[in-house]
C-alpha positions as CSV (number, residue, x, y, z in Angstrom):
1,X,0.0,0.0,0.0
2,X,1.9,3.1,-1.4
3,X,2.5,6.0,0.9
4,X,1.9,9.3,-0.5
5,X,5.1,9.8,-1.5
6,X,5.2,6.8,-3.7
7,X,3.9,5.3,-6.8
8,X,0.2,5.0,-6.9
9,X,-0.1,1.4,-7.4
10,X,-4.2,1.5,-6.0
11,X,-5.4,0.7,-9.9
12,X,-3.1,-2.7,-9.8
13,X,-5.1,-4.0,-6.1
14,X,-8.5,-2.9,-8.0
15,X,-7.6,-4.8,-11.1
16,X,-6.5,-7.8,-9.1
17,X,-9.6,-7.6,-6.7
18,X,-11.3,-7.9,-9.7
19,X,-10.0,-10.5,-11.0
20,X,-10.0,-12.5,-7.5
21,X,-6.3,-12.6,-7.1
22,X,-5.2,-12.8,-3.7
23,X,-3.2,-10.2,-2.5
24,X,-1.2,-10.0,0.5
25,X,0.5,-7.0,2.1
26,X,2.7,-6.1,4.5
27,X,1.2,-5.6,8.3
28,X,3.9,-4.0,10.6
29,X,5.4,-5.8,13.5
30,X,8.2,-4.1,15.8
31,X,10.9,-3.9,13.1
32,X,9.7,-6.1,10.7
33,X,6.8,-7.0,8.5
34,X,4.1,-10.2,8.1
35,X,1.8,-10.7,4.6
36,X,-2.0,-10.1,5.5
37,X,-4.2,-10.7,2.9
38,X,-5.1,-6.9,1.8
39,X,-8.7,-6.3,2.6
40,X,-10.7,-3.3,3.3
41,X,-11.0,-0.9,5.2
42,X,-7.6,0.4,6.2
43,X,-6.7,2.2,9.0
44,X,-3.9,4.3,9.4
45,X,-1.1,3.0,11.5
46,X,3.0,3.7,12.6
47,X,4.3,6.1,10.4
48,X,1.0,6.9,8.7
49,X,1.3,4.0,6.9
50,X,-2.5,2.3,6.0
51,X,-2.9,-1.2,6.3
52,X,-5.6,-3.6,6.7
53,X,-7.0,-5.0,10.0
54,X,-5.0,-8.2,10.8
55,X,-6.9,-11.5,9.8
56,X,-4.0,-13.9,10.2
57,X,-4.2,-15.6,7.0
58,X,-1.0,-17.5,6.1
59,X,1.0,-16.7,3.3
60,X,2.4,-19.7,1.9
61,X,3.9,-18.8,-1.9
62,X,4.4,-15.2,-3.6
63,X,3.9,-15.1,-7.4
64,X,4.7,-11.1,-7.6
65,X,6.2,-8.7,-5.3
66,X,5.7,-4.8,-5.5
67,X,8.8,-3.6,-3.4
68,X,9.2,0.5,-2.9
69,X,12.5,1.4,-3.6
70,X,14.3,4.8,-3.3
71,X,16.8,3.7,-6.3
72,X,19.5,1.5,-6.6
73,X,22.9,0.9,-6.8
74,X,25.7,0.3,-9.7
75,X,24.9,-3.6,-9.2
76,X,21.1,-3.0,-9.7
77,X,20.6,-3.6,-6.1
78,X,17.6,-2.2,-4.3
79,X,18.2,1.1,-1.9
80,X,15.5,1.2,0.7
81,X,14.2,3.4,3.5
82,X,17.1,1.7,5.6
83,X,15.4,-0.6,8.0
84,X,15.7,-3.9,5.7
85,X,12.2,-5.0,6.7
86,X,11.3,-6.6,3.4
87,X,14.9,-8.0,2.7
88,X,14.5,-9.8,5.9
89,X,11.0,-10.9,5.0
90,X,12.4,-12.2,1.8
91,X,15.6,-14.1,3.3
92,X,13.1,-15.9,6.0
93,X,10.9,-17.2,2.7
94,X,11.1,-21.2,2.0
């Protein structure tokens, strides 16, 4: 879910809604992140960031990630907000 500094990607969750894709998204814990399935409505949370209300559903494979990035470096690697909560996420996936 973009924050308003970010790419509007809302269009791409309507279109996939549509089409009954699942989507997950991320739900803030302490310094890291779990997938919730993205369901409305949000409500605003840490850092004004909007996210849905946690239903525990489990994520178990990701076809498509949509990752905010600031840029990147020479070696094409993602630059971040700094905190490396989804490269964590990313590194605990089976």
């Amino acid at each position: 879910i973009p924050l308003k500094d970010e790419v509007d990607i809302y269009w791409v969750l309507k279109k996939l809604r549509k089409e009954r894709k699942e989507i997950f998204v991320p739900f803030m814990e302490d310094l890291s992140f779990k997938m919730v399935k993205y369901q409305l409505p949000l409500q605003k949370k840490r850092f004004s960031i909007l996210e849905p209300i946690n239903k525990q559903k489990t994520l178990s494979k990701v076809d498509l990630a949509i990752v905010p990035i600031v840029g990147m470096d020479k070696d094409f690697r993602r630059i971040g907000f700094g905190k490396g909560m989804y490269d964590r996420f990313f590194d605990n996936l089976s």
